[in-house]
N, C-alpha and C positions, 0 to 999 in steps of 0.2 A: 504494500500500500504506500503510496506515496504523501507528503506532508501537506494538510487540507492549509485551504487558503482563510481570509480572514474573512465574513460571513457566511462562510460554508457551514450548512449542517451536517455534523457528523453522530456515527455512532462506534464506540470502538470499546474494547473492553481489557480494561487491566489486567494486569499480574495476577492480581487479588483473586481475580474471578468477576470482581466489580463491573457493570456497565455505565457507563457515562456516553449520553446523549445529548445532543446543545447544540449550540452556533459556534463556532472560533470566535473569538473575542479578538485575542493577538496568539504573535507565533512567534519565535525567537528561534535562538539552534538549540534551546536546551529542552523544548515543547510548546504546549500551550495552553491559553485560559479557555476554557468553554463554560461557555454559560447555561442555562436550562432554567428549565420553566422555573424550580424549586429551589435550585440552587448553583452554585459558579466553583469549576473544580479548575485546579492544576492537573494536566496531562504532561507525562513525560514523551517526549520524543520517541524512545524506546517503544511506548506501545503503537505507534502508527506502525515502525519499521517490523513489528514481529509477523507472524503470519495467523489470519485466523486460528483461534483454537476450534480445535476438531471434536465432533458431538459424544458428548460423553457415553462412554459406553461399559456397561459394568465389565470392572479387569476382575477374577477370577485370583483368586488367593487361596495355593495351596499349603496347608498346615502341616507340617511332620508333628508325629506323634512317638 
């Protein structure tokens, strides 16, 4: 994904697992502010540049007994 511009809406989702959805606000090289209806988050850079995360799918945990 490449770095949204400044009244772009976007939707991109953190490290956390977090989603954050908004307008860009500004953009710097270290991220950006996006704004949203409820409230105004700092986005880092890092999560434009990673690649969507992939639909969770239950992993399977084998136990030695």
């Amino acid at each position: 994904m490449s770095l949204p511009k400044p009244g772009q809406t976007i939707r991109v989702v953190l490290r956390s697992g977090e989603s954050v959805e908004g307008i860009v606000e500004w953009l710097d090289g270290n991220g950006a502010w996006i704004k949203s209806s409820d409230k105004s988050r700092w986005v880092p850079v890092e999560s434009f540049l990673m690649p969507p995360p992939e639909p969770s799918a239950k992993k399977e945990t084998v136990s030695e007994e």
